[in-house]
VEXDREN-2710 file (C-alpha; in Angstrom, 1 decimal):
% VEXDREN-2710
k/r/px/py/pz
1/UNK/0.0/0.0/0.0
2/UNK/1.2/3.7/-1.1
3/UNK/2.0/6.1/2.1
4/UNK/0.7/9.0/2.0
5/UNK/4.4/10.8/1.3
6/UNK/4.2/8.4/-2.3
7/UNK/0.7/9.5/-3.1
8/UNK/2.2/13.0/-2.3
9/UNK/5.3/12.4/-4.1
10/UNK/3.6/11.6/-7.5
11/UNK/1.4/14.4/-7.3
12/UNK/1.8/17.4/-10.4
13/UNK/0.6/20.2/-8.3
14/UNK/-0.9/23.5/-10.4
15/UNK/1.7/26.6/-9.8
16/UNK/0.4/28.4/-7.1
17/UNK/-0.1/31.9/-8.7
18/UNK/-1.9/30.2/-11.6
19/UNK/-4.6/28.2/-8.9
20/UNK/-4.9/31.6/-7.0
21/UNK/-6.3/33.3/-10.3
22/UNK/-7.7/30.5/-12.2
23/UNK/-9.7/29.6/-8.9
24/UNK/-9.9/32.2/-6.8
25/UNK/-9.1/35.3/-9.1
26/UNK/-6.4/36.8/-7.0
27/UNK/-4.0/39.0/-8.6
28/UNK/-0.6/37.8/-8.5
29/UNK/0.5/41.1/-6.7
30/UNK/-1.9/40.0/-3.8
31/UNK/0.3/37.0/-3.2
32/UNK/4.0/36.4/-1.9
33/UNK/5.7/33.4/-3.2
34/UNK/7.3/31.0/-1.3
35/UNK/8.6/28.7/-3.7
36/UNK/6.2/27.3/-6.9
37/UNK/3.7/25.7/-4.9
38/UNK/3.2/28.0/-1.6
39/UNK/2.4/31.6/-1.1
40/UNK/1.0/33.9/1.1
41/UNK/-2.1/36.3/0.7
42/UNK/-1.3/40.1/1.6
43/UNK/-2.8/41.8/4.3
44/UNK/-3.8/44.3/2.3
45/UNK/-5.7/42.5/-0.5
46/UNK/-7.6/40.5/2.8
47/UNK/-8.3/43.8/3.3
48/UNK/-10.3/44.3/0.0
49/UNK/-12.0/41.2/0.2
50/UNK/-14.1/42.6/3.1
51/UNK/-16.6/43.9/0.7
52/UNK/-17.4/40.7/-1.0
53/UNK/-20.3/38.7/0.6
54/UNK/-19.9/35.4/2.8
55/UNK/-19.9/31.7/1.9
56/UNK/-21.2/29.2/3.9
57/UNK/-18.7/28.1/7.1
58/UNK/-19.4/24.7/7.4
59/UNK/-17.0/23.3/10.7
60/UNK/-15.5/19.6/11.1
61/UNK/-14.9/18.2/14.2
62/UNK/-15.3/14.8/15.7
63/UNK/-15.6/12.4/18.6
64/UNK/-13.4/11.9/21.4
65/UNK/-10.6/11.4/19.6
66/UNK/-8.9/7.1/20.2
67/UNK/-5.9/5.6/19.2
68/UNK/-7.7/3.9/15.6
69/UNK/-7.7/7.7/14.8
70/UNK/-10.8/9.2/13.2
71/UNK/-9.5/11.4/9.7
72/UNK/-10.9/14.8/10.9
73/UNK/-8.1/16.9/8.6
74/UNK/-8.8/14.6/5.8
75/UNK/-12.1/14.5/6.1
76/UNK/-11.9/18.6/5.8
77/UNK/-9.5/18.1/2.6
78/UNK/-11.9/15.1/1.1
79/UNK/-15.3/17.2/1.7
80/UNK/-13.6/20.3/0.0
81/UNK/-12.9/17.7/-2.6
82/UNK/-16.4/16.7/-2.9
83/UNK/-17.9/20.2/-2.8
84/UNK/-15.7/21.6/-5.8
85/UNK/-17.1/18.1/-7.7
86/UNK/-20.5/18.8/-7.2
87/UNK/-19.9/22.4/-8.3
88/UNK/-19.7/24.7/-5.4
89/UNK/-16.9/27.1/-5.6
90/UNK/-15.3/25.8/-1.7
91/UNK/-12.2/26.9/-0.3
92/UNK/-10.8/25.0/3.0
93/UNK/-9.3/26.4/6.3
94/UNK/-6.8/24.0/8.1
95/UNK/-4.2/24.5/11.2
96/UNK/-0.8/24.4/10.4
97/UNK/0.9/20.8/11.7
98/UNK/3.5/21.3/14.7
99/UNK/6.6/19.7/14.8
100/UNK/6.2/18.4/18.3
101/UNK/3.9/15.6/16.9
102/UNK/5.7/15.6/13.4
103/UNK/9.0/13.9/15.3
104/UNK/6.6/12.4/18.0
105/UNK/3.5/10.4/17.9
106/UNK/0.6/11.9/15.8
107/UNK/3.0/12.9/13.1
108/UNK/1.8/15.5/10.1
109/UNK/-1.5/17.0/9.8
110/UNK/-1.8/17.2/5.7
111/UNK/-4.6/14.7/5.4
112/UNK/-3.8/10.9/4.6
113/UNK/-4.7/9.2/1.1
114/UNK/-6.4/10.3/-1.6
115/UNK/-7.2/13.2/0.7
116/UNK/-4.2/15.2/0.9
117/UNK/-2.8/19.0/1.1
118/UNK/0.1/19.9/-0.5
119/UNK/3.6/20.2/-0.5
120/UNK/3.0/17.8/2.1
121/UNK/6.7/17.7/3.1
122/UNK/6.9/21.2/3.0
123/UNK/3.8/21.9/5.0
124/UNK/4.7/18.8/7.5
125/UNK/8.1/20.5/8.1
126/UNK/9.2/24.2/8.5
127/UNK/6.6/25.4/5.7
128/UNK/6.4/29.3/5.4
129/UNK/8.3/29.6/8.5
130/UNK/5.4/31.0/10.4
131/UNK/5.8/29.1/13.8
132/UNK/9.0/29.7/13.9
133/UNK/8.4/33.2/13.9
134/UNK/5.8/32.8/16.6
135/UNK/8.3/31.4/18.7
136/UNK/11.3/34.2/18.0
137/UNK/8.5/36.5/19.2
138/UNK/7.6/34.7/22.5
139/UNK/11.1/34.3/23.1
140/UNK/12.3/38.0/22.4
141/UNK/9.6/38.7/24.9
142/UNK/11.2/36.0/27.9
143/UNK/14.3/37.6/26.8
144/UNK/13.6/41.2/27.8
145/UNK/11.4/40.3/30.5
146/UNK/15.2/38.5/31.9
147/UNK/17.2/41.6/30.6
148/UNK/14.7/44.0/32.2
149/UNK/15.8/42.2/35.7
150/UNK/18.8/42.1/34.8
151/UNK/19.3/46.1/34.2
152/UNK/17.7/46.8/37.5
153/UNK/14.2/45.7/37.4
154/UNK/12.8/49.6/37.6
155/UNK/8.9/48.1/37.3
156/UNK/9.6/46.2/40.3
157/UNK/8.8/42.8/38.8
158/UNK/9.0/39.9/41.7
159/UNK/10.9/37.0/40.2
160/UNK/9.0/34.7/41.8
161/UNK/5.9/35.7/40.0
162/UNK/6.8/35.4/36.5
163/UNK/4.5/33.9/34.4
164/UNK/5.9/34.0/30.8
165/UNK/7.9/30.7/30.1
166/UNK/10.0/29.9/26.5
167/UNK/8.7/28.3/23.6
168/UNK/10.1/25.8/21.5
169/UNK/8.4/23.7/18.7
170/UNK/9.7/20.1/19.8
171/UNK/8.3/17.6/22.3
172/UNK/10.9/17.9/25.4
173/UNK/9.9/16.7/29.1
174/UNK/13.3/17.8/30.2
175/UNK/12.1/21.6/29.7
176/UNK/9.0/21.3/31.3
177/UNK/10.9/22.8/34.4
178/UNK/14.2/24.7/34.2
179/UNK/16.2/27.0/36.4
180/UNK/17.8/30.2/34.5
181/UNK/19.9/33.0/35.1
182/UNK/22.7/30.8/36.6
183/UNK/26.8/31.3/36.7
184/UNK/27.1/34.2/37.9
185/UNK/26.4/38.3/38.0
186/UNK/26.6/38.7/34.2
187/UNK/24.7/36.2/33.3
188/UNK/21.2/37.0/35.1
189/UNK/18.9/36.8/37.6
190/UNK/18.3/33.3/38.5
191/UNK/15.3/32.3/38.5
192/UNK/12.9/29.1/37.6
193/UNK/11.4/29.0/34.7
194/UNK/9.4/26.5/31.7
195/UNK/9.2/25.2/28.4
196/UNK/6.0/25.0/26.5
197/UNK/5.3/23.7/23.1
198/UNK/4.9/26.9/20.7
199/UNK/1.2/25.6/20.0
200/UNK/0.3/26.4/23.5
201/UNK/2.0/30.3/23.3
202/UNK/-0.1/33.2/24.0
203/UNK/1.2/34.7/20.6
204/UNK/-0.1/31.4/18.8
205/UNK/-3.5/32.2/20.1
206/UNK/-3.0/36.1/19.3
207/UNK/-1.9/35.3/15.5
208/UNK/-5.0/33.3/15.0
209/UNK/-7.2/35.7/17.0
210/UNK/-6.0/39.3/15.2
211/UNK/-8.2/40.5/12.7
212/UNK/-5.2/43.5/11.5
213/UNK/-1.8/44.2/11.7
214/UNK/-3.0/47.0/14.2
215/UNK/-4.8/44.5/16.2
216/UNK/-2.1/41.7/16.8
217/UNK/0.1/44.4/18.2
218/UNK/-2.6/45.9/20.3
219/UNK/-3.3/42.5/21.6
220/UNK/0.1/41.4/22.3
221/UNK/0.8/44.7/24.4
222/UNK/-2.0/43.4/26.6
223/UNK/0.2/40.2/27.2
224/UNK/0.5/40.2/30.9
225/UNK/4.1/38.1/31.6
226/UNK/4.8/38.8/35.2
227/UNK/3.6/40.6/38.8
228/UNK/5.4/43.3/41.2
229/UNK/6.1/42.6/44.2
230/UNK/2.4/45.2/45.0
231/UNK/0.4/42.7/43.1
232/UNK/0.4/44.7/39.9
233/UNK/0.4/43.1/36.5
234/UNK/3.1/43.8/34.3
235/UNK/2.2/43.7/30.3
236/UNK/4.6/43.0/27.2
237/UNK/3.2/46.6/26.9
238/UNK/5.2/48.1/29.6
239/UNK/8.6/46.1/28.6
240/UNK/8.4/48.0/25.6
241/UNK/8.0/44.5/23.6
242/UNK/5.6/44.9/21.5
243/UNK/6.4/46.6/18.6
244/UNK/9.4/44.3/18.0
245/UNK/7.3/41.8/18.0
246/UNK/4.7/42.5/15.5
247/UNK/7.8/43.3/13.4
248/UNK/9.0/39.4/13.8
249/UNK/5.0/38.3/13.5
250/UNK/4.3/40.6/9.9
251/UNK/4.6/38.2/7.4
252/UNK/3.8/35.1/9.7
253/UNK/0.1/37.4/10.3
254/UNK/-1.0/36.5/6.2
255/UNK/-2.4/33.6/6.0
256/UNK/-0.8/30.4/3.9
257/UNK/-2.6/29.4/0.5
258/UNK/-1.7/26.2/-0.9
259/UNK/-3.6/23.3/-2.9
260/UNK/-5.1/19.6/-2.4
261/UNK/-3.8/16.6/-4.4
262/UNK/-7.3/17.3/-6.3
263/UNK/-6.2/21.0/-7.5
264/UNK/-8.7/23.2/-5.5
265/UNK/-7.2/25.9/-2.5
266/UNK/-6.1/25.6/0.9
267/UNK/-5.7/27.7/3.4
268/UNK/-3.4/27.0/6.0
269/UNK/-2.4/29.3/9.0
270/UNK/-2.3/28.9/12.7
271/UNK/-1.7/26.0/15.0
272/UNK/-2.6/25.7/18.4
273/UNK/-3.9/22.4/20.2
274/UNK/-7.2/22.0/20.7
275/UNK/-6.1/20.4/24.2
276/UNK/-4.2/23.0/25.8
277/UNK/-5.1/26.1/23.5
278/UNK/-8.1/27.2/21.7
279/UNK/-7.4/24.8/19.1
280/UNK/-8.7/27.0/15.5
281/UNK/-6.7/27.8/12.4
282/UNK/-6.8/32.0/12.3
283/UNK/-9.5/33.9/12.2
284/UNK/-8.1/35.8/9.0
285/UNK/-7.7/32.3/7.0
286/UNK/-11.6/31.5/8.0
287/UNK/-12.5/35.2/6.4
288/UNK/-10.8/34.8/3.3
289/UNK/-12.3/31.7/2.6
290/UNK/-15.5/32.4/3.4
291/UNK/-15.0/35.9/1.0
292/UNK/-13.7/33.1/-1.5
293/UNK/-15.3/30.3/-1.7
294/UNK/-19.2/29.6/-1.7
295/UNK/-18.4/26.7/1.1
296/UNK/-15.9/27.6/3.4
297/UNK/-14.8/23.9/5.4
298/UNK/-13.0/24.5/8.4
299/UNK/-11.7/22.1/11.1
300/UNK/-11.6/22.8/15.0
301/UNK/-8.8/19.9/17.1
302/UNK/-9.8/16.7/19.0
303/UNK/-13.3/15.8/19.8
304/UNK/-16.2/18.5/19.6
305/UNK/-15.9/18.6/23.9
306/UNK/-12.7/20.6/22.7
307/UNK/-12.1/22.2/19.7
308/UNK/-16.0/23.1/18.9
309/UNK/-16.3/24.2/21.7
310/UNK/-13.4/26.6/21.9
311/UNK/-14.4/27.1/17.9
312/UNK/-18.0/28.3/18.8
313/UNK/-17.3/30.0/22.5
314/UNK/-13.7/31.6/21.8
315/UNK/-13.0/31.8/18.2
316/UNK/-16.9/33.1/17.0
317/UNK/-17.3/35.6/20.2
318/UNK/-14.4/37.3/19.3
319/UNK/-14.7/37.4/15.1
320/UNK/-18.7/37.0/14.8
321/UNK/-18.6/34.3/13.1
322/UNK/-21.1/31.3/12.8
323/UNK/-20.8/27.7/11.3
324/UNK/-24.1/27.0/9.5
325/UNK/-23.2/23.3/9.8
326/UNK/-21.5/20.9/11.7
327/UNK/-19.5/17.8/10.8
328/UNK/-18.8/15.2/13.3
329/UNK/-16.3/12.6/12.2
330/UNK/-16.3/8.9/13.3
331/UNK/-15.3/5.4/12.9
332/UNK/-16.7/1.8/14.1
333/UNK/-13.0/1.4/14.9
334/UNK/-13.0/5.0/17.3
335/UNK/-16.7/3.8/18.8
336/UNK/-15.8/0.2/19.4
337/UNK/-12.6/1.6/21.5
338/UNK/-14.7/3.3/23.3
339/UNK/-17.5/1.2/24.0
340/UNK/-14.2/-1.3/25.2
341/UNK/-13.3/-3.4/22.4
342/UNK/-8.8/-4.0/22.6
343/UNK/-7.0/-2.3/20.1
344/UNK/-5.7/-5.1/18.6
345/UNK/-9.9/-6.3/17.6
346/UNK/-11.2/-3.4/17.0
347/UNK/-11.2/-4.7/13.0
348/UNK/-13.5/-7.3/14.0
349/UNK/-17.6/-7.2/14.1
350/UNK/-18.3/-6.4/17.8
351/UNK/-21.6/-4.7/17.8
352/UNK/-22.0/-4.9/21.7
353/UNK/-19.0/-2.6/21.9
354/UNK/-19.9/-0.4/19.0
355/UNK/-23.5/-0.1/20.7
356/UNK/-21.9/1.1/23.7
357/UNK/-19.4/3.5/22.0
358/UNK/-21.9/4.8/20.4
359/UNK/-22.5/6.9/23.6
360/UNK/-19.6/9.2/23.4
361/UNK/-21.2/10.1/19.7
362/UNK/-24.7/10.8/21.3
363/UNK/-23.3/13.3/23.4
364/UNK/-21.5/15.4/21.1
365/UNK/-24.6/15.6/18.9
366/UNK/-26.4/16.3/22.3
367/UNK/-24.0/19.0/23.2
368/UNK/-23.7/20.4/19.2
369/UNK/-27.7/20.7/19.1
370/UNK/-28.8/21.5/22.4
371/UNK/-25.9/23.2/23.9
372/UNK/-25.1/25.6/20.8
373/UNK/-27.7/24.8/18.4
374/UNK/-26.3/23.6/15.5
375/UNK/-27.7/21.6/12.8
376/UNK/-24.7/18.3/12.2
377/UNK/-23.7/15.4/10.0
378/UNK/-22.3/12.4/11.1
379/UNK/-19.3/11.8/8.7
380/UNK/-18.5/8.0/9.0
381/UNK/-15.1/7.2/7.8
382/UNK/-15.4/3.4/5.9
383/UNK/-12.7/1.1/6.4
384/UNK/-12.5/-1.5/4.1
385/UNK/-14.3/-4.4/6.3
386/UNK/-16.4/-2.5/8.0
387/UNK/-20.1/-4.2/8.3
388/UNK/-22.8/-2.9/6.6
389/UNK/-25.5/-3.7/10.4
390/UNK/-22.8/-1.7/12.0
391/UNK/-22.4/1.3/9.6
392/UNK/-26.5/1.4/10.3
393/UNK/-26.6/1.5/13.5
394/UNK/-24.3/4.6/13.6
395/UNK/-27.1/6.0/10.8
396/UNK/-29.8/5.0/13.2
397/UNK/-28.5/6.7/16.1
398/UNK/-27.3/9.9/14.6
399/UNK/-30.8/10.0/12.5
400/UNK/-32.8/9.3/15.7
401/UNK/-30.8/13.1/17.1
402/UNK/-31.9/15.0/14.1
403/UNK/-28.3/14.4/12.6
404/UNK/-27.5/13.9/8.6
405/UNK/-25.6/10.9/8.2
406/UNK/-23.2/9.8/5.4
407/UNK/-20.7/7.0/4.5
408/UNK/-17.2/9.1/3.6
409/UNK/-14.4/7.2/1.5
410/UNK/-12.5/9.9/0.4
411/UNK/-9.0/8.6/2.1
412/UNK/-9.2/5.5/-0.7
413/UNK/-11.2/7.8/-3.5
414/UNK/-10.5/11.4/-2.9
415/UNK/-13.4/13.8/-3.0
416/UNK/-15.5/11.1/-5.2
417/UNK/-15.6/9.3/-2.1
418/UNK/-17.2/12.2/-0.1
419/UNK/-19.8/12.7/-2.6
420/UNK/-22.4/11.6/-0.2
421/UNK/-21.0/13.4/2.8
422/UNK/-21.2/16.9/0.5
423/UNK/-24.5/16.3/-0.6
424/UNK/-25.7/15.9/3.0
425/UNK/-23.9/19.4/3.8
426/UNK/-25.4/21.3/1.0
427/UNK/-28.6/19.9/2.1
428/UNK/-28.3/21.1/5.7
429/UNK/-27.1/24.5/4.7
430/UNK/-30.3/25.1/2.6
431/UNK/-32.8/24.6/6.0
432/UNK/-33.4/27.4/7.9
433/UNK/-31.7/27.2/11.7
434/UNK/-32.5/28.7/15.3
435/UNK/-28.8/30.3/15.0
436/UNK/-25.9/29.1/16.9
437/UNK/-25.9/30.0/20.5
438/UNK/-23.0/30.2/23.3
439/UNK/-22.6/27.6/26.0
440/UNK/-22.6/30.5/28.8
441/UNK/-23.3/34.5/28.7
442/UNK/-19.9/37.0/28.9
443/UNK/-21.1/37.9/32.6
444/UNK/-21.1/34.7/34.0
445/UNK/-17.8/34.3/36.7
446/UNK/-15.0/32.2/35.4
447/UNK/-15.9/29.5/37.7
448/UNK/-19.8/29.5/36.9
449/UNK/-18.2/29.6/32.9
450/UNK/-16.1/26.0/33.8
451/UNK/-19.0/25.1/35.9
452/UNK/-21.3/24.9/33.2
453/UNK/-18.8/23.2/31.1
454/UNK/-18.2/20.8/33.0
455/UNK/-22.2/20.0/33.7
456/UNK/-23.7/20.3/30.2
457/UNK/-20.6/19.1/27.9
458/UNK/-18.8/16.8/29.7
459/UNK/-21.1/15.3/32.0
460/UNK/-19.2/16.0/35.4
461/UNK/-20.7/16.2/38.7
462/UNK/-18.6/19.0/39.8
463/UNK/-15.6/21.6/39.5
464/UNK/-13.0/21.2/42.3
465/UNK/-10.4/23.5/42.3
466/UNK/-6.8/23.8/44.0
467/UNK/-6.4/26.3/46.5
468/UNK/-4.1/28.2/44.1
469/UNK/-6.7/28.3/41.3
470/UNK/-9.5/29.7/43.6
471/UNK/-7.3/32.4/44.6
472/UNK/-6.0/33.3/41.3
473/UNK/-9.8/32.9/39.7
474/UNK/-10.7/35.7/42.8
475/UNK/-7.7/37.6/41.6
476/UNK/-8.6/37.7/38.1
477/UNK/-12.5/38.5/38.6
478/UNK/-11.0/41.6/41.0
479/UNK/-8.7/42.8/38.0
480/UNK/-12.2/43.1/35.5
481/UNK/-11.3/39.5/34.0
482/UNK/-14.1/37.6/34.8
483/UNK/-16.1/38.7/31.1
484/UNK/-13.6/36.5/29.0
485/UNK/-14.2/33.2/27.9
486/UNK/-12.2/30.0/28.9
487/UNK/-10.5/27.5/28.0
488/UNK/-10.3/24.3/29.0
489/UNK/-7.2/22.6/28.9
490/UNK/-7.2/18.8/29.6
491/UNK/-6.9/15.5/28.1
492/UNK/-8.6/14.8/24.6
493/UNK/-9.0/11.5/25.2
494/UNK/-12.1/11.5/27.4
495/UNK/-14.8/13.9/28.4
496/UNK/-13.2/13.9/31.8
497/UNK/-9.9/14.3/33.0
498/UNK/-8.9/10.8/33.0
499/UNK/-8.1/9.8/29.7
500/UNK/-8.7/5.7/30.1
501/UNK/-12.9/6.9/31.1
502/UNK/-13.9/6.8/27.4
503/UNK/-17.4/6.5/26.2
504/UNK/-20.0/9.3/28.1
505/UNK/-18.9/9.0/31.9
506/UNK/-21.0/10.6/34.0
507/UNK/-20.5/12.5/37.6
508/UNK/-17.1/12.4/37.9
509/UNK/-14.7/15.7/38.7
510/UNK/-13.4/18.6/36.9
511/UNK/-10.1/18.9/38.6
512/UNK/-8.8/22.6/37.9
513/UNK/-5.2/22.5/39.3
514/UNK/-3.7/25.8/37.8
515/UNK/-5.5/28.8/36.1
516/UNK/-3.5/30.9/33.8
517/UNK/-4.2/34.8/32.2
518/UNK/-3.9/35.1/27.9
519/UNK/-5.1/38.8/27.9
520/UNK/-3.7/39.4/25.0
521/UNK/-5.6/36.5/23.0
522/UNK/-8.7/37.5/25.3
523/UNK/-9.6/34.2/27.1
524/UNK/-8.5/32.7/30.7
525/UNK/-7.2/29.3/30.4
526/UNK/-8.3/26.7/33.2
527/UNK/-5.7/24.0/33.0
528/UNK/-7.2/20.6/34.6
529/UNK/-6.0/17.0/35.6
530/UNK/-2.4/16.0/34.5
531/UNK/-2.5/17.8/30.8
532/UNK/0.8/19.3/30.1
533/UNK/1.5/22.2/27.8
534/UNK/4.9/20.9/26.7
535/UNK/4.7/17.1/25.8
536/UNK/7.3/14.5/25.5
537/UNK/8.6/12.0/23.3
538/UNK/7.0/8.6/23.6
539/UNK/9.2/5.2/23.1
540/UNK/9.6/4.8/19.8
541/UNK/9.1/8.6/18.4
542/UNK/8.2/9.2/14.6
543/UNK/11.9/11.0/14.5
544/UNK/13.2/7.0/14.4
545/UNK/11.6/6.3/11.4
546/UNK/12.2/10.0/9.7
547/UNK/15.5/9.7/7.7
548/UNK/16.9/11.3/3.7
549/UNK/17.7/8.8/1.5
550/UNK/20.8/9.0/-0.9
551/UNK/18.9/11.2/-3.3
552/UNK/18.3/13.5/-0.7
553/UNK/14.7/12.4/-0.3
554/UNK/12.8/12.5/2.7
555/UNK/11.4/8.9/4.1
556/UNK/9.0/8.4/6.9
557/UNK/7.2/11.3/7.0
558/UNK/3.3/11.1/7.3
END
């Protein structure tokens, strides 16, 4: 069987300035070239767009995500596909992949099959450049944060209440906790310090949140990095920071327009993790493509507890945005896992475990309609095998919620095998809806916001905080923060914070253990159980199987 680097490999992409006016009719003095087959869309022309009218923004997300995996980017890339077949002018928004998982365990996040994005080895690897950019820019800002102790600390900053770690984009447990500043008078103060995964940076979260130029550097003077030793909060704003930075972030701001393996546009820009950020490509990349396309397909990470969540309650309160459909991608495989089938089986017909999976997929579609009101399809990702009583009950039990349903094949067939899954989408964007609605109101108190999280998404009994957490949430409310949103930081892998309680658990405990300010993106992060916002590096990493060949060709990369 082809990987998805030889499909890639034999693909003949279009050159990118002759896609973006054959297909979108962009000038070629709207774009910046990276290369044949990459460029990015200027500020200024996303600018002019403004005027056109809106597409439809239909958003893909899925169940609670399993180890069979469930094909939510390729099911973005294969439905954009199947759209553009069936004639509607569609243009889709994807995330940028991370390197972290790249070298780790997910690897890339260009689609699979038949259902691809490409370069894909440009795209899986350093791309336009943009995270590292975002990652120069967090780090100039640790830097003079350190310097600004260093030369006398005149805004009184208390070392001990920094809160602004480094970024790098790489799995590494050894950085989760570091001591700085050593060896001496000229070298620092010392001081401890962290390591997250650029993903998880405040400026990740401002890139993909800033609507102008003006606006990301507004936003990132709001970043608040430390405390004085009065309590004060000290902003990227008062270190002077950022303007520098917005001059590092420019070109990383314009979102990335490249092509599937089928010919039609893609936009990619932005990154963070659904699990420990808000988890949405940029607002700017969801614009244009909704000013370009008729369909605009966009993605949100992990299950819909997650990323649709953070899509609809983070992402749309602060752009005014609205999905007018929802696609929720699953597999017998993913449900039998979590209804308790091994692994190792989970190829074999087991209806009593797929009837008990089925669970976790009833309560996204729960939470999707009556939570946020959302019309959704169930996209089914066939695996060859797969029994045609079990693919019905999964259309049974997303019919019997007032879901679409539809067989998707597009990893195998491309968009033809999406066909059905379009169809479905154009037919639920033609109905009338009761408009999308929030999952809590802007005055609610950051605890009463998790609160209800907790209750109507993920089932949970109740929210029990750390000592630490409680006074920081106190702290925050004093300071006018309690109107932002949050967002919830813990494991994808179940609707609690345990990630082996898969399926729809019920009562158990929101354990908030740390809470943590992002001013600047506008949202207060709650980080719960044992998530951590810089992975590491599992066994047998991807990076083992990631080598050049003696052409110079890159192997193992998917």
């Amino acid at each position: 069987m082809d990987s998805d680097l030889d499909i890639a490999r034999r693909a003949k992409p279009e050159p990118i300035l002759e896609l973006a006016a054959r297909r979108l009719g962009l000038p070629e003095q709207a774009l910046e070239p990276f290369g044949r087959y990459k460029a990015k869309i200027s500020l200024a022309h996303l600018e002019a767009l403004q005027q056109r009218p809106d597409g439809r923004l239909v958003l893909v997300t899925a169940i609670s995500p399993t180890p069979a995996g469930e094909g939510k980017t390729t099911t973005v890339i294969g439905l954009g596909d199947a759209l553009n077949r069936l004639g509607r002018r569609t243009v889709i928004a994807l995330r940028q992949p991370s390197l972290g998982p790249v070298f780790g365990f997910k690897g890339g996040a260009a689609g699979g099959g038949r259902s691809q994005v490409i370069p894909m080895q440009d795209i899986n690897l350093h791309f336009t450049g943009d995270f590292a950019a975002i990652g120069l820019a967090h780090n100039l800002l640790a830097a003079m944060l350190d310097n600004h102790l260093h030369q006398g600390n005149a805004l009184g900053i208390d070392p001990r209440r920094i809160v602004w770690p480094r970024v790098m984009d790489l799995n590494d447990r050894a950085l989760r906790n570091v001591v700085i500043g050593l060896g001496g008078q000229a070298h620092g103060v010392p001081r401890e310090s962290s390591f997250d995964i650029v993903a998880a940076s405040e400026v990740m979260a401002i890139v993909c949140l800033a609507d102008s130029l003006s606006d990301l550097k507004r936003r990132l003077s709001r970043i608040v990095v430390a405390r004085t030793m009065d309590g004060r909060a000290v902003t990227a704003g008062d270190l002077q920071a950022a303007g520098a930075m917005t001059v590092l972030l420019r070109d990383a701001l314009q979102p990335n327009l490249v092509q599937t393996l089928e010919g039609n546009p893609a936009l990619l820009h932005g990154g963070p993790f659904a699990n420990i950020a808000h988890g949405c490509n940029s607002v700017l990349a969801t614009r244009a493509a909704l000013k370009l396309g008729e369909y605009a397909v966009t993605e949100a990470g992990f299950g819909a507890d997650l990323g649709a969540e953070k899509f609809i309650d983070i992402k749309c309160r602060a752009s005014g945005l609205r999905p007018d459909v929802v696609v929720l991608v699953a597999t017998l495989r993913a449900l039998k896992f979590h209804g308790g089938a091994a692994l190792s089986n989970l190829h074999q017909p087991d209806s009593q475990a797929l009837e008990r999976g089925l669970s976790n997929l009833q309560r996204h579609l729960k939470n999707l309609r009556e939570v946020f009101g959302l019309r959704s399809v169930v996209a089914l990702n066939r695996f060859e095998g797969d029994l045609a009583e079990e693919i019905a009950m999964v259309g049974r039990t997303a019919q019997a919620l007032g879901a679409g349903f539809a067989l998707a094949d597009h990893w195998a067939r491309g968009g033809e095998g999406a066909e059905q899954l379009a169809r479905q989408v154009i037919d639920q964007t033609s109905q009338s809806t009761g408009g999308m609605r929030f999952a809590y109101p802007d005055q609610a108190g950051l605890l009463d916001k998790t609160r209800t999280l907790a209750r109507d998404l993920y089932g949970a009994a109740e929210v029990r905080a750390t000592p630490a957490a409680l006074e920081a949430i106190a702290g925050l409310e004093a300071e006018g923060f309690a109107n932002l949103p949050v967002c919830i930081a813990k494991t994808p892998y179940s609707f609690s914070t345990d990630p082996a309680m898969l399926g729809a658990p019920e009562g158990h405990v929101l354990d908030v253990r740390e809470v943590r300010l992002a001013a600047g993106a506008g949202f207060v992060v709650m980080v719960c159980g044992s998530v951590m916002t810089m992975p590491g590096l599992p066994k047998s990493p991807a990076a083992h199987r990631i080598d050049i060949d003696p052409d110079g060709g890159i192997v193992g990369l998917n």
